[in-house]
ROLUM-70443 format. One line per field, with one value per residue (C-alpha): x, y, z. Coordinates in steps of 0.001 Angstrom, whole numbers, padded with zeros to 6 digits, always signed. Example, Ala and Ser with C-alpha at 12.3 -4.5 7.8 and 13.67 -1.06 7.14 Angstrom:
% ROLUM-70443
x	+012300  +013670
y	-004500  -001060
z	+007800  +007140
***
This chain:
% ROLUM-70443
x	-202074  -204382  -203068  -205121  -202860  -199480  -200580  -201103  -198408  -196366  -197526  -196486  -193327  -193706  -195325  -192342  -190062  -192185  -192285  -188851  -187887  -190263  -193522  -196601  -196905  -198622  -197509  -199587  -198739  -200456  -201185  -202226  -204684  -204586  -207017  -205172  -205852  -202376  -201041  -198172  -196969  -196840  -195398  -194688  -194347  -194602  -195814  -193684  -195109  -192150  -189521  -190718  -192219  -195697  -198582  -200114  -197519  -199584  -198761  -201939  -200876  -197084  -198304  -200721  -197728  -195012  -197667  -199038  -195168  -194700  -197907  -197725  -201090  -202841  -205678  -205011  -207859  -207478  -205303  -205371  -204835  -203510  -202814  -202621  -204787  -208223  -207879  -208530  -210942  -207796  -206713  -210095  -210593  -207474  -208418  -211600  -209186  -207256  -210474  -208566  -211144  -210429  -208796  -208108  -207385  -205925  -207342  -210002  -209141  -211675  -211257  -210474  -211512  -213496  -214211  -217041  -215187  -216321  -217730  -218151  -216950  -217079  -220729  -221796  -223656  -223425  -219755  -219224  -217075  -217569  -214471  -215128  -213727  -212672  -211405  -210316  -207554  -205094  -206356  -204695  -201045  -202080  -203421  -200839  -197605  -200212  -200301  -197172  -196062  -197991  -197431  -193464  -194288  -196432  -193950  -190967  -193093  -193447  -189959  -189451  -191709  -190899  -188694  -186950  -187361  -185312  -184608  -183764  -180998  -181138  -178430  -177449  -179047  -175919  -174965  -177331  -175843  -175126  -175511  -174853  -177539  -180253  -181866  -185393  -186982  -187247  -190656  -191309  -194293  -194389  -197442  -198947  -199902  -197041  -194150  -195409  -193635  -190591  -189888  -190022  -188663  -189507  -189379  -192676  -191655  -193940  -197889  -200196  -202768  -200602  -201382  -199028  -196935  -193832  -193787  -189653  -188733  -184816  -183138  -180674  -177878  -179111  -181728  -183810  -180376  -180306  -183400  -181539  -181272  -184398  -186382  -185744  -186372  -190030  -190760  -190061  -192881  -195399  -195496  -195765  -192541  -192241  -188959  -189417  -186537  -187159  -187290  -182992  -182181  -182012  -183001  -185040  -185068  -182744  -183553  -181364  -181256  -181867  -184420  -186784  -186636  -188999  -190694  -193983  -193720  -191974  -194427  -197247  -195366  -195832  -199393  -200347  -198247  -199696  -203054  -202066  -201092  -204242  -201666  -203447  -202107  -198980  -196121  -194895  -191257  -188638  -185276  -183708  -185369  -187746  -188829  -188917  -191739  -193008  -194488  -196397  -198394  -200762  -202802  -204087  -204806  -205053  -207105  -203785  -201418  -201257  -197836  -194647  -191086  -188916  -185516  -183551  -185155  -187299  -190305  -188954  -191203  -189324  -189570  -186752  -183264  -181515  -178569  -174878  -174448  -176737  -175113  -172088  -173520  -175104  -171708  -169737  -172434  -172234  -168363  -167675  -170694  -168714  -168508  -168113  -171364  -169975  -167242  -169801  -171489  -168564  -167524  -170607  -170581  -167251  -168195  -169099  -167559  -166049  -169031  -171302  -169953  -169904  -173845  -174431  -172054  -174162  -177146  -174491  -172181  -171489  -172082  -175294  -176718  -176209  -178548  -180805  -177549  -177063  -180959  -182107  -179947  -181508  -184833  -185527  -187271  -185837  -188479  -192298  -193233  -191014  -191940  -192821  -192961  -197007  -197656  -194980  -196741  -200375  -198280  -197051  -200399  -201413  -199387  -200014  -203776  -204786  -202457  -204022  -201585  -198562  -195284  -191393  -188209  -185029  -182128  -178487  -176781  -173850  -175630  -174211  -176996  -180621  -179336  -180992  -182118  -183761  -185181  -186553  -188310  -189744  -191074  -193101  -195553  -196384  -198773  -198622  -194958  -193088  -189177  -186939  -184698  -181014  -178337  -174979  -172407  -174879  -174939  -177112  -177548  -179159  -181157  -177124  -177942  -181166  -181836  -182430  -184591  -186620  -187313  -187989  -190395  -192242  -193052  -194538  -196663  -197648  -199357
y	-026255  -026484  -026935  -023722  -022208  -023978  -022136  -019068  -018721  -019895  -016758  -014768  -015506  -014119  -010934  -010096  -010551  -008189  -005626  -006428  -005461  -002241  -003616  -003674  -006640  -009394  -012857  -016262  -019668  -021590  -025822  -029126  -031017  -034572  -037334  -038782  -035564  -034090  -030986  -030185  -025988  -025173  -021515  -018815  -015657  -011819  -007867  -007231  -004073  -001631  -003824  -004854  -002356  -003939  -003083  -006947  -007955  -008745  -011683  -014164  -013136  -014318  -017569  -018276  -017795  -020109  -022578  -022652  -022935  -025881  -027662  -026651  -025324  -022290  -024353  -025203  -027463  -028977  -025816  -023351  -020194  -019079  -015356  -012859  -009851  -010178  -010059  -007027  -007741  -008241  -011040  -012728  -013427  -014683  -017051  -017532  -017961  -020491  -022399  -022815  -024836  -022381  -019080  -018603  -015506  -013652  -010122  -008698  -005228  -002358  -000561  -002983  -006083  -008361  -011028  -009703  -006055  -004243  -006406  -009939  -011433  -015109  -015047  -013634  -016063  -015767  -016778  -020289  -021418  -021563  -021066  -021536  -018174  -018727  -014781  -014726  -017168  -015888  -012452  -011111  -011449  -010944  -007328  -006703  -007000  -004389  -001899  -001818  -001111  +001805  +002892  +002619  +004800  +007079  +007977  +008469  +010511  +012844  +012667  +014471  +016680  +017656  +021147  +021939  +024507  +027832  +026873  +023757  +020886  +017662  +014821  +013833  +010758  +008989  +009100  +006727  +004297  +000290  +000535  -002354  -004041  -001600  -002392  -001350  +000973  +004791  +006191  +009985  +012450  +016192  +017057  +016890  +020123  +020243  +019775  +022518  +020971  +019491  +015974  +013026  +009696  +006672  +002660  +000579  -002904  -006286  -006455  -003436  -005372  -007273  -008667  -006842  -003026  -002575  +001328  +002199  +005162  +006199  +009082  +011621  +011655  +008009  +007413  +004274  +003229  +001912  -000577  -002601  -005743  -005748  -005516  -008495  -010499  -009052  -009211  -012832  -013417  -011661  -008194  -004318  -002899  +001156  +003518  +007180  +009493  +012309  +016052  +017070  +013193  +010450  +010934  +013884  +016559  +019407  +022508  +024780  +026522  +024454  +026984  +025311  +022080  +021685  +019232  +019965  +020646  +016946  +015763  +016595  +015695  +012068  +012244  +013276  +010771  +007891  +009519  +009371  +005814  +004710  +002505  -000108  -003024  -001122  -002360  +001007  +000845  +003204  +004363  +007507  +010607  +007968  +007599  +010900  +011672  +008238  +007515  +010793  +009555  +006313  +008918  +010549  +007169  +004364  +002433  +002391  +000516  -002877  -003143  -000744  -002008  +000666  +000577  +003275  +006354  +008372  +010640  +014158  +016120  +018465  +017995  +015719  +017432  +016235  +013471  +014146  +012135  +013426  +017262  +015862  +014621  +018138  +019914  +017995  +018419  +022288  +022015  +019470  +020063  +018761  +015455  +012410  +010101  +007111  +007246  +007669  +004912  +003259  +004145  +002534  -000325  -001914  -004342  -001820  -002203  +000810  +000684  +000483  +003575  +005339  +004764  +006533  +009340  +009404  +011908  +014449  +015349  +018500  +021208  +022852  +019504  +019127  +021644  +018794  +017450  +020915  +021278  +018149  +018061  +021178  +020603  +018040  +019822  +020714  +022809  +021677  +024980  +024251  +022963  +019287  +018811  +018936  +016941  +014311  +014571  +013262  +010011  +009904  +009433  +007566  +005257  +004802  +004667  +004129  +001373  -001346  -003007  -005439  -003837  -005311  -003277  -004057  -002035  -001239  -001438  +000281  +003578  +006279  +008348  +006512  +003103  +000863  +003442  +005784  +002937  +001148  +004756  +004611  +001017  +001631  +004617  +002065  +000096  -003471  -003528  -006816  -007073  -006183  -007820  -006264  -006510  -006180  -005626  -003202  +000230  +003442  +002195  -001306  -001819  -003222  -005947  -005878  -009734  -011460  -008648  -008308  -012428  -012185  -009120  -011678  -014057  -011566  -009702  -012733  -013985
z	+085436  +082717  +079211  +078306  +081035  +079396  +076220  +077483  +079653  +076081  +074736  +077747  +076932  +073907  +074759  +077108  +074321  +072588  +074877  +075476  +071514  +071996  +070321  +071845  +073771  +072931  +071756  +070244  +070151  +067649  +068686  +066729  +068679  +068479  +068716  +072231  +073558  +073292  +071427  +069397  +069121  +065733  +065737  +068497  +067840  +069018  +067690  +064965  +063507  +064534  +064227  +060357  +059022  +058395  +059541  +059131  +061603  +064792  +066665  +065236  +061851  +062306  +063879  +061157  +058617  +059825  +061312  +057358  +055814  +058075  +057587  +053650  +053756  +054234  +056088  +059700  +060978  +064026  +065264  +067903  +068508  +072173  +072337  +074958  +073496  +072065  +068310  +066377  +063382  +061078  +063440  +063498  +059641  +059302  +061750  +059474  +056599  +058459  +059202  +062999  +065722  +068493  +069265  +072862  +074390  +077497  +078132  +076546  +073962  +074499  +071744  +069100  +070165  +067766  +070018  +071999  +073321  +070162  +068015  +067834  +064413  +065892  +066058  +062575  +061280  +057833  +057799  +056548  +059156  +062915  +065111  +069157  +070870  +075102  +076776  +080005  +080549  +082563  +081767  +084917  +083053  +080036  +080750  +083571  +080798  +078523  +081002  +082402  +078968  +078894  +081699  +080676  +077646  +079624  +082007  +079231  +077668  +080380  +081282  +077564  +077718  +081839  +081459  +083979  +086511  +086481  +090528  +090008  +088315  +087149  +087964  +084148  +083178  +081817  +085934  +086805  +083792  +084914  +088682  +090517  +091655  +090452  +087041  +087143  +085084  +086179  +086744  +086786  +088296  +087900  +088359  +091291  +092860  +095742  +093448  +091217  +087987  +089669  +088631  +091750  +090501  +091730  +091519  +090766  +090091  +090198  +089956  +090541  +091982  +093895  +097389  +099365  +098409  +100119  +099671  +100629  +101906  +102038  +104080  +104044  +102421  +100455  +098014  +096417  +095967  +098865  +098779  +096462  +098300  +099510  +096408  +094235  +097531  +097635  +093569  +093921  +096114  +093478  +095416  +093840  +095531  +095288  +096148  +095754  +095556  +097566  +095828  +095789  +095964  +093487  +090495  +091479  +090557  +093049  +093609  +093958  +097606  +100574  +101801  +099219  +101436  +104737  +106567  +105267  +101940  +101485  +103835  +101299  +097766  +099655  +100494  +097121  +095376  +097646  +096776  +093099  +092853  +095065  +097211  +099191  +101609  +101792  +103973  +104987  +105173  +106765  +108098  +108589  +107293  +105407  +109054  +110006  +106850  +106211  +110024  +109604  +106567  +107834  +109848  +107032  +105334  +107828  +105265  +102895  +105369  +106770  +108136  +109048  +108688  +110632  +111047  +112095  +112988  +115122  +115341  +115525  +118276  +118959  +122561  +123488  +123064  +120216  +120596  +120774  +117833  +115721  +116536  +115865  +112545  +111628  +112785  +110363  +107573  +108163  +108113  +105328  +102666  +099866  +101928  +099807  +100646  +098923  +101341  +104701  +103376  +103148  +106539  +107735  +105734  +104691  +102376  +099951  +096609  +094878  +092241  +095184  +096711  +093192  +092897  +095837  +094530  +091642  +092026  +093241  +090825  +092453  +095094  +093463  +093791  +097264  +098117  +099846  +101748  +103146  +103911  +105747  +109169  +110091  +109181  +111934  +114666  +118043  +119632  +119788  +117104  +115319  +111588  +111660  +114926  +115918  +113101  +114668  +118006  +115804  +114499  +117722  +118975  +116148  +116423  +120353  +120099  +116482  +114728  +114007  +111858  +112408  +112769  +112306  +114131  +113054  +114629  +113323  +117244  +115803  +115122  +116706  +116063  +115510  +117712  +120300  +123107  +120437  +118449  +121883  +122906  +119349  +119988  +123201  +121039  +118242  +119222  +119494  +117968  +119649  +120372  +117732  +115740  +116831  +114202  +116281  +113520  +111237  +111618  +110420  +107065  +107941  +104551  +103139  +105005  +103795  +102255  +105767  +106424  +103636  +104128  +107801  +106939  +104655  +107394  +109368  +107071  +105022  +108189
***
């Protein structure tokens, strides 16, 4: 690493303490040179504006200050300046004042920038002082921690100002409050044109422009919830990993009657969002009803998807009859709505904790929330008119004739429902798809043993 790098990546630090504290974020580290070629940091510091009520308190500015009360002068030759943002004009004559050698910077400011973006008050040459100006280092970082910012503010502010529908409820936020296992920031979207002002939420964690997207999509009766063992695993190795909560789950918004939930119209609030977000290189992964939806979307985007992750599911075509488990399933759901998911979960997967089992509890606080629970066992097609299944029969061909991407299976053998023989069928119509991986003592809900997956999906996609 170059020490321009070590600088920079010094004032990263600081810029995610900034954002951290709520200020905009950008941080600056301010360094002695000396004459062996070695540096000493004078100062580090952050945006301070908000948090001290002064207007002058930019990162450069801060870093000027306490490097000048150390050094006991106001005049700082032989410094400089590392920070994250280009300066604004304010910035750049105090590094004038300061007579610094060199101000380095990260990514470049459009609309304030006065280092070349807007104007370039290095290069006026009727200042008495010459200062060397570098952009670009590590601009990447720099500009990814300023957007995601943004984008953080952008998307609370449309949570505020997102009313709710007459038709529908929302889970109370305090609900969702110290999950285990599940710390990342909500994201909303209400308008694009199929929810028709209905609010989707959904995870987007690690680098937009990152080399692979795992794009994670849960089933009935779970939600993003459920991807939490998966994710970190996938952030460490620098990927963008997204988890929408489908409309009536999560922290979705529910409408009220289940007749407002069918195949289709769920089907197309996840084409537009993918469309939305631009996705590309995505890992497209899915179990359950995740499945169901999520293997009918590469076909109108093969371009987005490089690999599929499927665990747990099928392609509903309505023309195989459907399995004595999965009746059994829909029975009970028709018979017990007000069944406790923690508890099924738990059922399935022991080593739930009782806070584990609570969080998936959560977006259901009561019956008129459950409207989505009630919905989805009879949505999935059992006749070939019926809705969802011709457009199951395309992926199904898809998949058969057109993938062209690698895939990973990973079965749950103690599925009653979704198991090996309707996971192998499902393997012999994608194309290309080798042996899967059978877990013997995991059931529906195979993403809680999600870690060795997640790592064993990383060898095979990063190749």
């Amino acid at each position: 690493m170059s020490t321009d790098d070590h600088f920079m990546r010094l004032a990263l630090a600081q810029a995610h303490a900034a954002r951290a504290a709520g200020e905009v974020p950008v941080g600056a580290v301010l360094v002695r040179r000396h004459p062996d070629g070695t540096a000493t940091v004078l100062a580090a510091a952050h945006n301070n504006p908000v948090g001290s009520h002064d207007p002058t308190a930019h990162a450069e500015v801060r870093v000027l200050r306490e490097a000048a009360r150390h050094q006991g002068n106001y005049r700082l030759e032989g410094c400089e300046l590392y920070v994250t943002l280009e300066p604004c004009a304010m910035c750049a004559q105090a590094a004038f004042h300061a007579r610094l050698d060199k101000v380095v910077f990260g990514a470049p400011e459009p609309r304030t920038g006065a280092a070349g973006s807007v104007i370039n008050l290095f290069a006026v040459p009727a200042l008495n002082h010459r200062t060397q100006v570098q952009g670009g280092v590590l601009a990447h970082d720099c500009a990814e921690v300023m957007q995601s910012f943004f984008q953080d503010r952008r998307a609370a502010a449309r949570e505020l100002g997102s009313p709710l529908r007459d038709d529908a409820l929302r889970t109370p936020e305090e609900r969702f409050s110290n999950l285990p296992g599940y710390p990342w920031q909500p994201r909303y979207v209400n308008d694009l044109p199929a929810l028709a002002g209905l609010r989707m939420h959904y995870l987007d964690e690690g680098p937009t422009h990152a080399p692979r997207t795992w794009l994670c999509l849960h089933g009935n009766p779970a939600w993003s919830y459920l991807y939490r063992k998966m994710i970190p695993i996938w952030l460490a190795q620098g990927d963008r990993v997204l988890a929408p909560d489908l409309i009536g789950f999560g922290r979705s918004d529910k409408p009220k009657k289940a007749h407002a939930h069918t195949f289709s119209w769920h089907r197309q609030v996840l084409l537009e969002w993918v469309e939305r977000l631009d996705l590309r290189n995505v890992v497209l992964v899915v179990q359950d009803w995740g499945g169901l939806l999520g293997l009918t979307l590469p076909m109108a985007a093969p371009h987005r998807y490089a690999g599929l992750l499927v665990m747990n599911t099928m392609l509903a075509t309505g023309e195989q009859p459907l399995s004595p488990g999965f009746l059994a399933w829909r029975a009970m759901c028709r018979d017990k709505p007000d069944y406790s998911v923690g508890r099924l979960l738990a059922r399935s997967v022991p080593s739930l904790s009782t806070a584990e089992c609570a969080a998936y509890d959560a977006p259901f606080p009561d019956r008129g929330h459950r409207a989505a629970l009630r919905a989805f066992p009879d949505l999935v097609p059992e006749t070939r008119n019926e809705d969802g299944a011709s457009i199951s029969r395309e992926a199904r061909d898809f998949w058969q004739n057109a993938w062209q991407g690698r895939s990973l299976m990973v079965i749950g053998q103690q599925d009653p429902v979704l198991g090996e023989p309707v996971m192998q069928a499902l393997r012999r119509t994608i194309r290309g798809c080798p042996e899967p991986r059978l877990l013997p003592d995991a059931g529906h809900f195979v993403q809680e043993a999600g870690e060795g997956i997640a790592r064993q999906a990383i060898a095979v996609f990063a190749r």
